[in-house]
FIDREN-35823 format. One record per residue: z negated, y negated, x of N, C-alpha, C in turn; residue in three letters; residue number from 1; chain. Coordinates in steps of 0.05 Angstrom, whole numbers, plus 5000, padded with zeros to 4 digits. Example, Ala and Ser with C-alpha at 12.3 -4.5 7.8 and 13.67 -1.06 7.14 Angstrom:
REM FIDREN-35823
> 4844/5114/5264/4844/5090/5246/4844/5066/5264/ALA/1/A;
> 4858/5045/5257/4857/5021/5273/4843/4999/5258/SER/2/A;
***
This chain:
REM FIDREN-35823
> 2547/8199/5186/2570/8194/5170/2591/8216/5174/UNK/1/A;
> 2600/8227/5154/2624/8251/5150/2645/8238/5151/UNK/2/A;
> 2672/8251/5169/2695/8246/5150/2708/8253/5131/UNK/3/A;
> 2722/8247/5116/2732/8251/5092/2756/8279/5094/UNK/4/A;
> 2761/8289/5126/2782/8306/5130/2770/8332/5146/UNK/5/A;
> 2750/8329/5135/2723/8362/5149/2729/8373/5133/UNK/6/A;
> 2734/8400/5133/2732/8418/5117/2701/8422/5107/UNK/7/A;
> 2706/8435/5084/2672/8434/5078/2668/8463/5061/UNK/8/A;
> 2650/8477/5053/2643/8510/5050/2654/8510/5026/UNK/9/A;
> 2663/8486/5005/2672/8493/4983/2718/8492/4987/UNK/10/A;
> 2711/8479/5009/2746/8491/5015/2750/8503/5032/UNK/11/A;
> 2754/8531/5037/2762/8542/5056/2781/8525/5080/UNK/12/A;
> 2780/8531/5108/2810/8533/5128/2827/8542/5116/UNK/13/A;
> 2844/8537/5116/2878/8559/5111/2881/8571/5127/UNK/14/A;
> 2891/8598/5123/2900/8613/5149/2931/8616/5152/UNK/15/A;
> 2936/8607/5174/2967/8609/5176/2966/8635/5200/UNK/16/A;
> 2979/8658/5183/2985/8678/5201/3015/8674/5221/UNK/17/A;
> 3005/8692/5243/3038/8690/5262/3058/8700/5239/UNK/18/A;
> 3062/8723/5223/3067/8743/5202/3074/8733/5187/UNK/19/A;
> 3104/8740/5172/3109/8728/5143/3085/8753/5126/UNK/20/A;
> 3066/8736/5112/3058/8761/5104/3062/8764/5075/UNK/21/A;
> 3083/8746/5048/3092/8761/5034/3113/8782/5047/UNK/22/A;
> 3137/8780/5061/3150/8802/5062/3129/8824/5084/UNK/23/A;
> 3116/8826/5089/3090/8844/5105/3084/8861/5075/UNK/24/A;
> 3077/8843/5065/3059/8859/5035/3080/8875/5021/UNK/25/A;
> 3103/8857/5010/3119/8874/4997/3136/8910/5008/UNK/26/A;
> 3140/8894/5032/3144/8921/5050/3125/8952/5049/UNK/27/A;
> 3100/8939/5062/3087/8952/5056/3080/8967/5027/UNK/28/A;
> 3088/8960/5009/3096/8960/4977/3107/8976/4966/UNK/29/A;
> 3126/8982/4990/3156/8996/4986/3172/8992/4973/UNK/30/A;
> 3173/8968/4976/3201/8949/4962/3217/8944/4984/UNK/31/A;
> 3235/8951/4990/3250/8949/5017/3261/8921/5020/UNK/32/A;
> 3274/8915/4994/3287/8879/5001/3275/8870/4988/UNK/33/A;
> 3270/8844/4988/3267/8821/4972/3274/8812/4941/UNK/34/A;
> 3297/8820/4937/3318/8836/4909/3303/8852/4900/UNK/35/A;
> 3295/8865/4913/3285/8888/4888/3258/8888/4886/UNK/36/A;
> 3246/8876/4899/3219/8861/4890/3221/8847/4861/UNK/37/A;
> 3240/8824/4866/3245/8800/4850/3258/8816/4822/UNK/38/A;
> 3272/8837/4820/3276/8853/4795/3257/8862/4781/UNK/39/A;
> 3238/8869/4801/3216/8876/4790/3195/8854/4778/UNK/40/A;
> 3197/8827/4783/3166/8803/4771/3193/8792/4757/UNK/41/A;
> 3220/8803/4749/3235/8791/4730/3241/8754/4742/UNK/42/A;
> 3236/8752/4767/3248/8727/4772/3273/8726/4779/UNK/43/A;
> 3289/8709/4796/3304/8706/4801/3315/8710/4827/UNK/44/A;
> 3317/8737/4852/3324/8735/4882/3323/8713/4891/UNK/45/A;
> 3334/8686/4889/3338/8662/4899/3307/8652/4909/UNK/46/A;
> 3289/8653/4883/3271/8631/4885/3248/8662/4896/UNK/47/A;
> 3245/8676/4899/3223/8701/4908/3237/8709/4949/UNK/48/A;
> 3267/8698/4952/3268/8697/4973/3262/8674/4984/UNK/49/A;
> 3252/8646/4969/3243/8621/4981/3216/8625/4982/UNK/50/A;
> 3206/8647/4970/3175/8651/4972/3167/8659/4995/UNK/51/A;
> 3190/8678/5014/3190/8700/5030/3190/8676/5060/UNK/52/A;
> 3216/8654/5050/3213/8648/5084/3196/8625/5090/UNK/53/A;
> 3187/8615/5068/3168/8587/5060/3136/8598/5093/UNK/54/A;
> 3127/8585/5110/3114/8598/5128/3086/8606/5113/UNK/55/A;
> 3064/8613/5117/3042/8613/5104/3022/8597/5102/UNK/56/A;
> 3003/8588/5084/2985/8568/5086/2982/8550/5064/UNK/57/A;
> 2976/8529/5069/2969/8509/5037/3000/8501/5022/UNK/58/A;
> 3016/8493/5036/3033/8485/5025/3052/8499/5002/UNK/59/A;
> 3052/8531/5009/3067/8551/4998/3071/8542/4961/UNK/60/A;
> 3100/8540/4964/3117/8535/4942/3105/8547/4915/UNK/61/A;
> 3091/8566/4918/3089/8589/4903/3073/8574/4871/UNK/62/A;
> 3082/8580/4846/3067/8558/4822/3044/8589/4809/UNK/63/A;
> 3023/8579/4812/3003/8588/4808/3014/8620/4790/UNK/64/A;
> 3020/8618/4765/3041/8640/4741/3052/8661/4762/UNK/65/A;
> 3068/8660/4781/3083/8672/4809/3068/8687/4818/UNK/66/A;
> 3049/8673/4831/3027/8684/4846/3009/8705/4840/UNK/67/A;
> 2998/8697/4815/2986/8717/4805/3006/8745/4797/UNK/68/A;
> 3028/8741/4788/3046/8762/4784/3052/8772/4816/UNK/69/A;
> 3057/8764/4829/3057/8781/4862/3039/8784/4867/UNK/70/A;
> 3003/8782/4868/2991/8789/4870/2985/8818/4862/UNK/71/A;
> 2980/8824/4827/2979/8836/4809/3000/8862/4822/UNK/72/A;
> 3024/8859/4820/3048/8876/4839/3041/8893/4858/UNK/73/A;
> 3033/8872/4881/3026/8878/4909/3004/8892/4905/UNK/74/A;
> 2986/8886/4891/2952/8907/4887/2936/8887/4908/UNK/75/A;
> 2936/8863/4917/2922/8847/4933/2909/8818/4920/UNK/76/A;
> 2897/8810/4927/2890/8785/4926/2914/8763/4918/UNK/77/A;
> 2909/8734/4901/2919/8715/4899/2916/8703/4933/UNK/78/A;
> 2905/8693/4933/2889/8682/4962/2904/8700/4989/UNK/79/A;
> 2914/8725/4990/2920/8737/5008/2954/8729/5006/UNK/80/A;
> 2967/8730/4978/2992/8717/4971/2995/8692/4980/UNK/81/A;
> 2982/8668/4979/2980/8647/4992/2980/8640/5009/UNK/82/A;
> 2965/8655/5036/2961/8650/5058/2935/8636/5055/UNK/83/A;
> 2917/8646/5039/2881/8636/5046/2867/8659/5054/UNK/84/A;
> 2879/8688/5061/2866/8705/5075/2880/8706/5097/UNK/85/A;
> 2874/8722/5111/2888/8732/5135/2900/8758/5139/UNK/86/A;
> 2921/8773/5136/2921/8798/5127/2922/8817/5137/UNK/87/A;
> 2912/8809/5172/2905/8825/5194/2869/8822/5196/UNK/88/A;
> 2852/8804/5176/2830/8807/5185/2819/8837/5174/UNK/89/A;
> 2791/8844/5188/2781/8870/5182/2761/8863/5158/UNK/90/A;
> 2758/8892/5142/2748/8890/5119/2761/8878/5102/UNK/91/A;
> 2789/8869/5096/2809/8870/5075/2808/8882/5045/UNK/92/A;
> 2803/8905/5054/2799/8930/5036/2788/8927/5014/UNK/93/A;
> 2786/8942/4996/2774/8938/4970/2751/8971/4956/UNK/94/A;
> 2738/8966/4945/2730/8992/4944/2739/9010/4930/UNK/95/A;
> 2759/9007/4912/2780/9026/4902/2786/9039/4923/UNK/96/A;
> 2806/9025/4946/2811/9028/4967/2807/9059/4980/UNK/97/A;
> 2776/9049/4988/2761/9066/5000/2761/9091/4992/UNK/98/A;
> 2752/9089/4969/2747/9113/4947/2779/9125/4945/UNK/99/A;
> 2792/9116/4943/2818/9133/4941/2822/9146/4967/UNK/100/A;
> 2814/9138/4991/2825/9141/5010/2798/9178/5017/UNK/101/A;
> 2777/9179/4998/2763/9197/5007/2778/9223/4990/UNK/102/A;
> 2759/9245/5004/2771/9277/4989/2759/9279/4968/UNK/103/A;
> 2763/9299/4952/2753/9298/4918/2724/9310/4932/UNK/104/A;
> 2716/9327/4940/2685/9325/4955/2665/9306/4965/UNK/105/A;
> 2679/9280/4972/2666/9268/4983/2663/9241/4962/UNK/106/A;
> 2691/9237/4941/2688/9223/4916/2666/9235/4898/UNK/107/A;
> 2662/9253/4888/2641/9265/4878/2614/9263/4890/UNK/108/A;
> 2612/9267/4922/2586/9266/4932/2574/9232/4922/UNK/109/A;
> 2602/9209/4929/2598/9185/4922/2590/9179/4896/UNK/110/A;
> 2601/9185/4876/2594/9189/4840/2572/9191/4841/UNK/111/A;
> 2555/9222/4853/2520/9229/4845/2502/9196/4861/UNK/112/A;
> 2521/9195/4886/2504/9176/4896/2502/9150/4875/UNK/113/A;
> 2524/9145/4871/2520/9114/4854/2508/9118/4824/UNK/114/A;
> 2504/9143/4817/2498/9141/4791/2465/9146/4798/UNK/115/A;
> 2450/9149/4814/2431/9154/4828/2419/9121/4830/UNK/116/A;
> 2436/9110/4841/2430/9083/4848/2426/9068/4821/UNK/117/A;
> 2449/9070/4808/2450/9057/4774/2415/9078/4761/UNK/118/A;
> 2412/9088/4772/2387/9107/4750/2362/9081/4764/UNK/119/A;
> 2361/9081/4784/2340/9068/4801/2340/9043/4805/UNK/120/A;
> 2360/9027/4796/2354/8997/4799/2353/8997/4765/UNK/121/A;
> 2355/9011/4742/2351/9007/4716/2322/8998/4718/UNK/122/A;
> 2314/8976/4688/2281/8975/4681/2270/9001/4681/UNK/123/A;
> 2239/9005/4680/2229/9024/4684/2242/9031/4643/UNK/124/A;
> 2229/9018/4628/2234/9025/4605/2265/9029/4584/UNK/125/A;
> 2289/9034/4614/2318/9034/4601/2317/9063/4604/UNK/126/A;
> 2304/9076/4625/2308/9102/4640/2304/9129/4617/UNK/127/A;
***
């Protein structure tokens, strides 16, 4: 017999970081205050600084419309806005990411590679 208060693989744990990690993200953002974040998703300072000190995890104030707009902003995850990632875990990253982060030599070497790959998982009769 289960209890009814197990988490189970279709609901994640929540992760409650030590870290405010909307003002972590926005920072990192280079939005220095909170204000000028909130100028920017056209809300209101008031209710984007209740986003900021609200702690992290399930409960977060945040109405779905919000979220996705600070997400979208930030260049991160919904789920990482929430507090359902962790935003000190490893492998965060995204493969844009990656790829931006390489030299135009080594983006290029990546290109032949993947278009190499796309040639070779095609049907024999697409090729």
């Amino acid at each position: 017999m289960t209890s009814h208060n197990t988490p189970t693989q279709n609901h994640p744990t929540p992760v409650t970081c030590g870290r405010r990690t909307l003002q972590r993200l926005r920072r990192e953002a280079g939005y220095r205050s909170a204000k000028d974040f909130a100028r920017a998703l056209s809300i209101p300072a008031s209710t984007y600084a209740r986003y900021e000190r609200h702690p992290d995890g399930p409960d977060m104030p945040i109405p779905l419309a919000s979220a996705w707009a600070i997400a979208d902003a930030l260049g991160c995850s919904i789920d990482l806005v929430v507090g359902r990632e962790d935003i000190d875990a490893p492998g965060q990253g995204t493969l844009q990411t990656f790829y931006d982060s390489l030299s135009v030599g080594s983006r290029a070497m990546l290109e032949d590679y993947m278009a190499y790959l796309d040639y070779r998982d095609r049907p024999a009769g697409r090729r």
